[in-house]
TIRO-499270 format. One record per residue (C-alpha): x, y, z. Coordinates in steps of 0.5 Angstrom, whole numbers, padded with zeros to 4 digits, always signed. Example, Ala and Ser with C-alpha at 12.3 -4.5 7.8 and 13.67 -1.06 7.14 Angstrom:
2
+0025-0009+0016
+0027-0002+0014
% end
This chain:
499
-0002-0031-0068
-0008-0033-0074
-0012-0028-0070
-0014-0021-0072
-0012-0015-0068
-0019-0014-0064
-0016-0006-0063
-0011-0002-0063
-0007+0004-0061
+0000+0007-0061
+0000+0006-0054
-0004+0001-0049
-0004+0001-0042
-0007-0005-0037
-0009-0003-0031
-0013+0004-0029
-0010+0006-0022
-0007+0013-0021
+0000+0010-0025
-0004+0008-0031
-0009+0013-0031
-0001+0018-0030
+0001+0014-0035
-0005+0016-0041
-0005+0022-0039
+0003+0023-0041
+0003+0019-0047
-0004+0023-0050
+0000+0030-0048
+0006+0027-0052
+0001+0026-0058
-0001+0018-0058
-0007+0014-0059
-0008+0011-0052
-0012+0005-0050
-0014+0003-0042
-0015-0004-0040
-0018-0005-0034
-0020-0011-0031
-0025-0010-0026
-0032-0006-0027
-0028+0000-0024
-0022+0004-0024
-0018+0006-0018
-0015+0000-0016
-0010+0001-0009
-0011+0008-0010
-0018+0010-0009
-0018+0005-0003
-0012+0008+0001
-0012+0015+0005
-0010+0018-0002
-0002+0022+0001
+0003+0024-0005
+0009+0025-0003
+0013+0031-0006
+0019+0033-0003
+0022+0040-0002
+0028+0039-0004
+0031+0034-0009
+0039+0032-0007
+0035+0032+0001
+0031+0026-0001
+0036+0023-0006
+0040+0022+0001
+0034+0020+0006
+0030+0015+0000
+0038+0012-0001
+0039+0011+0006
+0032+0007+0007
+0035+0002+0002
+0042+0002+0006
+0039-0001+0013
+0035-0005+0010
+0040-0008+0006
+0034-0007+0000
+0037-0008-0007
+0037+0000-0011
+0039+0003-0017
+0041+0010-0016
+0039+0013-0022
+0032+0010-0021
+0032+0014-0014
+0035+0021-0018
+0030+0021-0023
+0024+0019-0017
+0026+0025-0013
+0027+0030-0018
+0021+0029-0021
+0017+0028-0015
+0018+0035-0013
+0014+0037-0019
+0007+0032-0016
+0004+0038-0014
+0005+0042-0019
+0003+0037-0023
-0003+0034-0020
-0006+0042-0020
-0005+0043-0028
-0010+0037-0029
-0016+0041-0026
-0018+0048-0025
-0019+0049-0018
-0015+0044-0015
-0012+0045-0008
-0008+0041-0003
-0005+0041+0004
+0001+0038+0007
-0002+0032+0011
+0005+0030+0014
+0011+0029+0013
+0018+0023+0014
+0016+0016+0016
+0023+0016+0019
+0025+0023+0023
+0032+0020+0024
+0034+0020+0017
+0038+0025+0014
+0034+0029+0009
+0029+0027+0012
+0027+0035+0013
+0025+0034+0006
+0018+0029+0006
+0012+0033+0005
+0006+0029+0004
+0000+0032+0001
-0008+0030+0001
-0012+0033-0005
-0018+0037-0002
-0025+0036-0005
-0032+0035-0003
-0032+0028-0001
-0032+0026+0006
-0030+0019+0010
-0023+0017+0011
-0022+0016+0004
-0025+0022+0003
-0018+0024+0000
-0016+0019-0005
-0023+0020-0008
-0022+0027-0009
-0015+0025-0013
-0018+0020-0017
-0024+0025-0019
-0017+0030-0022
-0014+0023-0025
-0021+0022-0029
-0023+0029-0031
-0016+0029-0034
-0016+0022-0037
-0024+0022-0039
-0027+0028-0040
-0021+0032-0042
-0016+0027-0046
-0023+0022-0048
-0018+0018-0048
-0022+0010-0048
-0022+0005-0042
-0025-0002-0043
-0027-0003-0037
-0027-0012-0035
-0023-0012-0040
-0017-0016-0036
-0010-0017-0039
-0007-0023-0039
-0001-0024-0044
+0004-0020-0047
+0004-0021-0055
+0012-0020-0057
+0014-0021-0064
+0021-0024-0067
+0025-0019-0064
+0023-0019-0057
+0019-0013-0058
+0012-0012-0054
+0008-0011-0059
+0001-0012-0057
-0002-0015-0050
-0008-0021-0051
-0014-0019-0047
-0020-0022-0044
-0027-0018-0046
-0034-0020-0047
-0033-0027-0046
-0027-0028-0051
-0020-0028-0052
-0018-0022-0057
-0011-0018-0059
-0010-0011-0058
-0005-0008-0062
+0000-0003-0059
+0004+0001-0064
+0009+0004-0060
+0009+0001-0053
+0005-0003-0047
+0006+0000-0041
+0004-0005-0035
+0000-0002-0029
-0003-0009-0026
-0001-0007-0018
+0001-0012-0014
+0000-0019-0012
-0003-0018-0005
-0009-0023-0006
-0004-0029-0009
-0002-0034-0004
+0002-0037-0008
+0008-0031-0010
+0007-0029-0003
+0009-0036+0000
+0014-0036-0005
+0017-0029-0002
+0015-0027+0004
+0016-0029+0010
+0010-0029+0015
+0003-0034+0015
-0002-0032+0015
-0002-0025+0011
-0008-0022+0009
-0009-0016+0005
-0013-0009+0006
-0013-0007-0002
-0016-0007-0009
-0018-0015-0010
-0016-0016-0017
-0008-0015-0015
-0006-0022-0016
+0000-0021-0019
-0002-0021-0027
+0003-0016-0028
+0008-0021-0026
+0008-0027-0030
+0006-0023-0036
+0012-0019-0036
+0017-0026-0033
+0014-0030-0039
+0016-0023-0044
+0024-0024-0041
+0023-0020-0034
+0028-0020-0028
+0025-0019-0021
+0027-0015-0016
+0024-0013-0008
+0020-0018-0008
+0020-0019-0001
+0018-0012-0001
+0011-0010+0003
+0008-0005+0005
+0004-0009+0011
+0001-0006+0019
-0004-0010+0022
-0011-0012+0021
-0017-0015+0022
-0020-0021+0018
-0028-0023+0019
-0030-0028+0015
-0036-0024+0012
-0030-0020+0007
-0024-0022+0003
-0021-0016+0004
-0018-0015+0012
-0019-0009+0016
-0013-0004+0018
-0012-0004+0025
-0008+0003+0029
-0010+0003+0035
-0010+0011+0038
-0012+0008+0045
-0008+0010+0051
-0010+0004+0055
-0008-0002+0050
-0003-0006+0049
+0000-0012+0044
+0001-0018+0047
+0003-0025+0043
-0001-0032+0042
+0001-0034+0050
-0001-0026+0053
+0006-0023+0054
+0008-0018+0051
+0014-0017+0045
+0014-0010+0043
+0013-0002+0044
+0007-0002+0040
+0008+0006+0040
+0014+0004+0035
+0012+0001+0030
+0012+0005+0024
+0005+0005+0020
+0007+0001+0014
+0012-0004+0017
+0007-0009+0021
+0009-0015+0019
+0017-0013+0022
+0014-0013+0028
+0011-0020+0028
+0014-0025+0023
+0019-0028+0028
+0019-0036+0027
+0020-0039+0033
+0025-0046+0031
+0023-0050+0038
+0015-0050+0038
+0015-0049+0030
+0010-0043+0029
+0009-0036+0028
+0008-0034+0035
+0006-0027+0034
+0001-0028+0029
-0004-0027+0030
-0003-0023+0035
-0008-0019+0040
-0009-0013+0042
-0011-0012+0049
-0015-0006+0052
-0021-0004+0056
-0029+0000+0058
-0025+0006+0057
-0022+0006+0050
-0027+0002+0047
-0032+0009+0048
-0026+0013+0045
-0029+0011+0039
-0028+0006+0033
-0022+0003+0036
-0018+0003+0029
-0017+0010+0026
-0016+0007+0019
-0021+0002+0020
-0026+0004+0014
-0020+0005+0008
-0019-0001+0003
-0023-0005+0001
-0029-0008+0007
-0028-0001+0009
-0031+0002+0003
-0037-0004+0005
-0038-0002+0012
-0038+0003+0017
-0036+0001+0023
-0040+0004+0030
-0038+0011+0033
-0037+0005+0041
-0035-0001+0037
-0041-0005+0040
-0043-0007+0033
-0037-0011+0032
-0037-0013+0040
-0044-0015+0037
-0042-0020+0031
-0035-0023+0035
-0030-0019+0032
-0028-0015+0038
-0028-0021+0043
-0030-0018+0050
-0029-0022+0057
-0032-0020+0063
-0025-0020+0067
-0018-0021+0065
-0019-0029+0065
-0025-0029+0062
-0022-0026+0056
-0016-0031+0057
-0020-0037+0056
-0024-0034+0050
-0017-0032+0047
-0013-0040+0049
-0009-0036+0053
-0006-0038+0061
-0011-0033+0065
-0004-0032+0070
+0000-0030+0064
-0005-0025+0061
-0007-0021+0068
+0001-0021+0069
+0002-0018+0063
-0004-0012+0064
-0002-0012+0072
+0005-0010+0070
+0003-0005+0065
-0001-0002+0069
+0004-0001+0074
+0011+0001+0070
+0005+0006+0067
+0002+0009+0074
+0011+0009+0075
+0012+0013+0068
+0015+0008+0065
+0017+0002+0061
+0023-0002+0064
+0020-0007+0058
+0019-0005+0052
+0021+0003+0052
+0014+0006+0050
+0013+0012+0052
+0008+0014+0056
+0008+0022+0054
+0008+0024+0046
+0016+0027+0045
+0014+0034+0042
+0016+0034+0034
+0016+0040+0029
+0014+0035+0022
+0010+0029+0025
+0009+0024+0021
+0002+0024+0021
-0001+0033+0024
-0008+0030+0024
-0006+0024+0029
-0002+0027+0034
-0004+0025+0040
+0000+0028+0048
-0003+0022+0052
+0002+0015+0049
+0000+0010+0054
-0005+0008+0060
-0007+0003+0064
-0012-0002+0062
-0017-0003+0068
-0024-0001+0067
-0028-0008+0066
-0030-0011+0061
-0023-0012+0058
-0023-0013+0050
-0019-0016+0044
-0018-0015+0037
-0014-0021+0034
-0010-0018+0029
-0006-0021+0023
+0000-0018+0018
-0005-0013+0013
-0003-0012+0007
-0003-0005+0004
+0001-0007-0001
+0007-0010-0006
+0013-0007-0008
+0017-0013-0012
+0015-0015-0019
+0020-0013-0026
+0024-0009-0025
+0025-0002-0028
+0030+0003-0030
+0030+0010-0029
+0026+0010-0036
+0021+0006-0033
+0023+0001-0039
+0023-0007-0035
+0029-0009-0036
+0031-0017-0036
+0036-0021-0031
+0041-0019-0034
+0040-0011-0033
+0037-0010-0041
+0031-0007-0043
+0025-0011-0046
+0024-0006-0052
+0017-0003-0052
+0015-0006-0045
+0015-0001-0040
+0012-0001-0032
+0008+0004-0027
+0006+0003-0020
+0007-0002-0014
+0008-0008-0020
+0016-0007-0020
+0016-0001-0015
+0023+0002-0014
+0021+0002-0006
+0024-0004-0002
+0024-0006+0005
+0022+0000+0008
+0017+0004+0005
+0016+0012+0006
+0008+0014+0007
+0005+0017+0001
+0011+0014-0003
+0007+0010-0008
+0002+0013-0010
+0008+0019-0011
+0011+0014-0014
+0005+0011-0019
+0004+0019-0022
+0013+0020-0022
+0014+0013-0027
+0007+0014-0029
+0009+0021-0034
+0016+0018-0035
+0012+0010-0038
+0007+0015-0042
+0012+0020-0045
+0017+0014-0047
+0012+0009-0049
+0009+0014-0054
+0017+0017-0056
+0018+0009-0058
+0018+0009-0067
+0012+0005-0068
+0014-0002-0071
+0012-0005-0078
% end
């Protein structure tokens, strides 16, 4: 190389999310010298931005079939033996979770994301108490355990604005070190016996998701800094993809004043989704948390455009003084910057809902036909006054379930009219919680080349590379961050160091 080594480790982790702060953890209690890079000036990544859920399920063999059959219908790409050793080891998150702090509690927050599969029954999802308030009150009571355990326990150091940018690789093909840039300079940073990558997604890399997601315009909700380093550092190393059309993605609301858009679900009884002509196109209530952007990606061959994005919900006087029309409006990123007013008069205020005095006044404002939108909401406002939804099927009433996806939202009242002026809309577009694809792993958490083999000495955790494909389960990130982060540290420290 003709440069020095600037620092060394038997360990070196980029990315100080809850998967690299799980795999720090691991490869400290395993005995090795640990170093964390960090590319931004705080930790936390996706993680401390996000409602913070843990899945840990009851019973392994239960979840082994309801994480395979999620894959089956979505014809996702899957490795049995990476799903194995996820449920059996994400039984343990809590157990785990609670060793790291003296004190710690949890609660179960929810359960399946889809009831319908088998093995459903063993999705528990978990929030760690704490004293922190807000809707992201309990991804920062997580990240306070993960830095009590990594910082002030372990001492383990983390260079923060310390960025990775490439894997350094000897003769044999082994990952032997990462090239770093800190302090205004490129330096080398020696891994003894392993790197593990831990860099996230690339949700603000328009290129990667041009390249592999279908839908335009895509924003994203999370950590800014994931831009699909990880990637391009593991492809040039000799690393093989995989779901890479894989996103954790509902919808959201893009303003100028911030990068990061605001997640939108809507709980309003009186509000409708309607596409860019005002008709409707689906049963807002069946849309899973995650899975936005399946609902909106259609492409229209004959006027050449995306005719659902953006979309626009509908809604009126009534819901708007429910409170903030979106229940997640304050987690990711501009949610941590802004507070979002108790009526919506604010964003009334500052354009972002848009607000017209009669249904054809709002039409005009949104570039629709007024006919069509009036039609649209009048006949909404029949099949509800009817109990019913000859259209789309959304129920008007909340079905009585025993583990409901989330407990704290659910609501008796599904649907009503929309017909107290002024009426409202909020333009929405597909919002990125965050990627799933990236290099894959094996069920040791080594990144693996395309024809299946392991990169010696290179492993990975988190969303860069995650096992979850088209259909995500909630709270399966970050359980998965904790489950491949012990497993990367552990086997990352076991390696034999090179000379």
């Amino acid at each position: 190389m003709g440069q020095k080594w600037w620092k060394s480790a038997d360990v070196v982790i980029a990315g100080y999310g809850a998967a690299g702060a799980a795999a720090a953890i691991a490869a400290r209690d395993a005995g090795a010298e640990v170093i964390i890079l960090e590319k931004m000036n705080e930790g936390g990544g996706n993680t401390i931005v996000s409602m913070g859920g843990v899945l840990c399920p009851t019973e392994a063999n239960a979840a082994i079939n309801y994480i395979s059959a999620l894959y089956d219908f979505a014809n996702s790409e899957k490795d049995e033996d990476v799903i194995r050793v996820f449920a059996q080891e994400a039984t343990r998150n809590v157990a785990w979770i609670k060793s790291l702090k003296e004190g710690t509690e949890v609660q179960v927050y929810g359960h399946a994301s889809y009831s319908q599969v088998p093995g459903a029954e063993s999705m528990n999802k978990y929030l760690v108490k704490g004293k922190n308030k807000g809707p992201t009150a309990f991804a920062r009571n997580l990240w306070e355990v993960l830095i009590y355990a990594v910082e002030k326990r372990r001492r383990i150091p983390v260079l923060r604005e310390t960025a990775a940018k490439e894997l350094v690789t000897n003769g044999k093909g082994e990952v032997i070190g990462i090239m770093a840039q800190a302090e205004g300079q490129k330096v080398a940073i020696r891994a003894n016996s392993g790197v593990v990558l831990c860099t996230g997604g690339y949700e603000y890399d328009r290129s990667t998701l041009q390249n592999h997601v279908k839908g335009f315009p895509i924003y994203a909700a999370g950590n800014p800094g994931n831009r699909g380093d990880g990637i391009r550092m593991a492809q040039k190393a000799g690393a093989g993809l995989w779901h890479m059309n894989g996103v954790s993605a509902g919808l959201g609301l893009k303003v100028p004043e911030f990068e990061a858009c605001f997640p939108m679900v809507i709980d309003a009884p009186g509000h409708i989704l309607v596409d860019r002509e005002g008709r409707r196109f689906m049963n807002e209530r069946g849309m899973e948390a995650h899975s936005g952007l399946l609902a909106v990606d259609h492409y229209d061959t004959q006027s050449l455009k995306y005719p659902r994005i953006p979309c626009y919900a509908i809604f009126d006087d009534t819901a708007r003084m429910r409170g903030p029309i979106s229940r997640i409006a304050e987690l990711g990123s501009a949610g941590r910057q802004y507070t979002w007013s108790k009526d919506n008069s604010a964003e009334i205020q500052k354009g972002w809902i848009i607000r017209g005095g009669t249904l054809a006044e709002l039409a005009k404002s949104l570039s629709m036909a007024p006919a069509v939108l009036e039609e649209t909401v009048g006949q909404w406002n029949r099949d509800v006054k009817n109990n019913r939804d000859p259209l789309h099927n959304r129920p008007i009433l909340s079905p009585q379930k025993e583990r409901p996806e989330y407990k704290d939202f659910v609501q008796h009242v599904l649907s009503a009219a929309i017909d107290q002026p002024p009426f409202y809309a909020i333009e929405l577009y597909p919002c990125l919680l965050n990627t799933q694809g990236g290099p894959r792993r094996n069920e040791a958490a080594q990144v693996l080349d395309p024809f299946g083999r392991p990169i010696p000495r290179l492993y990975s955790a988190g969303e860069l590379g995650s096992m979850w494909g088209m259909i995500y389960q909630g709270a399966g990130n970050i359980s998965e961050c904790l489950v491949f982060g012990r497993i990367a540290g552990k086997n990352a420290a076991g390696e034999r160091p090179w000379s």
